[in-house]
C-alpha positions as CSV (number, residue, x, y, z in Angstrom):
1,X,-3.7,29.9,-9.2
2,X,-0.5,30.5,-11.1
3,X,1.3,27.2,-12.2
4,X,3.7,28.8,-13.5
5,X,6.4,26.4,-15.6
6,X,7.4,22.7,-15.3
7,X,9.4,21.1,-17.8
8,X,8.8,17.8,-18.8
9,X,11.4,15.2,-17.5
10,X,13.7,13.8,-20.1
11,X,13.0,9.6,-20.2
12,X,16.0,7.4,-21.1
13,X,13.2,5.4,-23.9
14,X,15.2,1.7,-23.9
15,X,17.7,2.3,-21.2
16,X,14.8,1.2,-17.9
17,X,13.0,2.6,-15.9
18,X,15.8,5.3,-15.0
19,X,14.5,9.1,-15.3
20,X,16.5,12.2,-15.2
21,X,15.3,14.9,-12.6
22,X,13.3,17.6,-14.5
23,X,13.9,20.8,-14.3
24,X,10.9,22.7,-12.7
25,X,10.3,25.9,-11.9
26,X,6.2,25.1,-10.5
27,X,4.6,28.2,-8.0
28,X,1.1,27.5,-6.2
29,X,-0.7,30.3,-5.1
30,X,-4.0,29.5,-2.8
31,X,-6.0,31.9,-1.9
32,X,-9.2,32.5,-0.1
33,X,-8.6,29.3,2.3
34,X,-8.4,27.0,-0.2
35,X,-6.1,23.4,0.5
36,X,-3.3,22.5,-1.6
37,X,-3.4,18.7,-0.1
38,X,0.0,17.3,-2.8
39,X,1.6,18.9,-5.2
40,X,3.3,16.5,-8.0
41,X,5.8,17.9,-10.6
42,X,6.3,14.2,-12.6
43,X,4.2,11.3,-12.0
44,X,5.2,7.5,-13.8
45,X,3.0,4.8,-12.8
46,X,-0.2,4.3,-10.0
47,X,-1.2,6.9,-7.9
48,X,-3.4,6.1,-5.2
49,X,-5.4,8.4,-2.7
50,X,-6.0,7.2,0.6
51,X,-5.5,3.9,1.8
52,X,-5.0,1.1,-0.4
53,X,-5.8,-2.8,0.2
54,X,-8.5,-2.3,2.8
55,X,-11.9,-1.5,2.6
56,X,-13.9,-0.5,6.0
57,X,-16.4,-2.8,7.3
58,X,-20.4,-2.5,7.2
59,X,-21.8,-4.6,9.5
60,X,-20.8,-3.0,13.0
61,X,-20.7,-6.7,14.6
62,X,-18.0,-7.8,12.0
63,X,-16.1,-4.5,12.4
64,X,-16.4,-5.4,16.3
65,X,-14.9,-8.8,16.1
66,X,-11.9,-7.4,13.6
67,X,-11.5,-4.8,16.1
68,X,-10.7,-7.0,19.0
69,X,-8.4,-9.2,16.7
70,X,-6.5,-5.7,15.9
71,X,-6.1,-5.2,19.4
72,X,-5.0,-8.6,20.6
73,X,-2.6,-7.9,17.6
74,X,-1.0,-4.9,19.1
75,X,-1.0,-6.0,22.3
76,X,0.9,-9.1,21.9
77,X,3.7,-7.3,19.5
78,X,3.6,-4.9,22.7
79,X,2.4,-1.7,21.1
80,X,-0.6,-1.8,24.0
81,X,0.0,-2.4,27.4
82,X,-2.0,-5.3,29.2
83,X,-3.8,-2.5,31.6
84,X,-4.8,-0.6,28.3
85,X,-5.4,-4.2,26.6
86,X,-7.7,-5.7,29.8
87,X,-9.6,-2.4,30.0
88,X,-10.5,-2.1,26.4
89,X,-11.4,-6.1,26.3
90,X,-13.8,-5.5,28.8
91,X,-15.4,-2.2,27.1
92,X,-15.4,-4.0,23.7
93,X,-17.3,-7.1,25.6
94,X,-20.2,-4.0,27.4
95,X,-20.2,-3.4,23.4
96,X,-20.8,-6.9,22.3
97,X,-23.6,-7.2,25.0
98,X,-25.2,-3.9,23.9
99,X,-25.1,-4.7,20.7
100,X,-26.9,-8.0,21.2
101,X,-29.5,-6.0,23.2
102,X,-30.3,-3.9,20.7
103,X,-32.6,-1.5,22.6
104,X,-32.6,2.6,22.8
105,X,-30.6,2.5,26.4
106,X,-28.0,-0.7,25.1
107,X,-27.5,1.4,22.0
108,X,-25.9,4.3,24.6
109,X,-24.4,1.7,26.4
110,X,-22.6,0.5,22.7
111,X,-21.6,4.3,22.1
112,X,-19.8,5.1,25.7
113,X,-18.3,1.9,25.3
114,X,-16.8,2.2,21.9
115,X,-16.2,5.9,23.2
116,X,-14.1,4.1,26.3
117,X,-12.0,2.1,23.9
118,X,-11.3,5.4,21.9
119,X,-9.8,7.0,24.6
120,X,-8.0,4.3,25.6
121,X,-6.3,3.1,22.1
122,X,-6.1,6.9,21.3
123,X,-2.1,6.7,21.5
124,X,-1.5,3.9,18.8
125,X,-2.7,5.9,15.5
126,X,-3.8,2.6,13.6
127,X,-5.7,1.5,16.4
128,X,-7.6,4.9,16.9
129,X,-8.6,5.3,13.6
130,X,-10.0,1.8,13.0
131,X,-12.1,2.3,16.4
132,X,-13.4,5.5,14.9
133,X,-14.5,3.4,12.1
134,X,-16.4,1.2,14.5
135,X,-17.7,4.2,16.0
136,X,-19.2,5.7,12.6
137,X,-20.9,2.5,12.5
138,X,-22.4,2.0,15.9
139,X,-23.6,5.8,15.4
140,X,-25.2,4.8,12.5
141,X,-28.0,2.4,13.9
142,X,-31.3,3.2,14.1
């Protein structure tokens, strides 16, 4: 890898928070399939990877009963559709039931069910990736 140069940006010390733009001259070479996943030149304050604020759920019951109030969320600002919204209410509630069940055949009811509601949120992005999360979990019992 061949950083090449970056000057350091010039800070107005007394004046704020105001920086001048630094004069950077910065080459990343990656070879052999490696990932350059951000590239920063200057940097002042946090930085934070991934998202911030939220932490995922553990118990797969809880992350059920969040999920539904996510849902009923989006669908009342309108971002899902009541056909998408009934249909995913009634897999989430096969879900619930399986869960409660808790044998080897509910546990592939659970999993087709949450796999239902996958498909069926798969357009909203936030949606989709907090069923996933669901998902991880209910793939993750015994």
């Amino acid at each position: 890898m061949d950083i090449g140069l970056a000057d350091a940006a010039e800070t107005m010390i007394g004046k704020g928070p105001t920086m001048k733009a630094p004069n950077q001259n910065i080459r990343i070479i990656a070879s052999e399939h490696a990932h350059v996943g951000a590239q920063y030149g200057v940097v002042q304050g946090d930085v934070n990877v991934g998202a911030t604020g939220e932490q995922a759920p553990v118990d797969l019951s809880r992350a059920l009963v969040g999920f539904r109030a996510q849902l009923r969320s989006a669908h009342t600002a309108g971002t899902v559709d009541d056909d998408t919204f009934t249909a995913a209410e009634a897999e989430l509630t096969t879900a619930d039931e399986a869960l409660q069940e808790g044998s080897p055949d509910s546990r592939r009811t659970l999993l087709v069910a949450l796999k239902k509601v996958r498909g069926l949120v798969g357009d909203v992005a936030d949606l989709a990736a907090k069923v996933a999360i669901v998902l991880a979990l209910a793939r993750g019992l015994s």
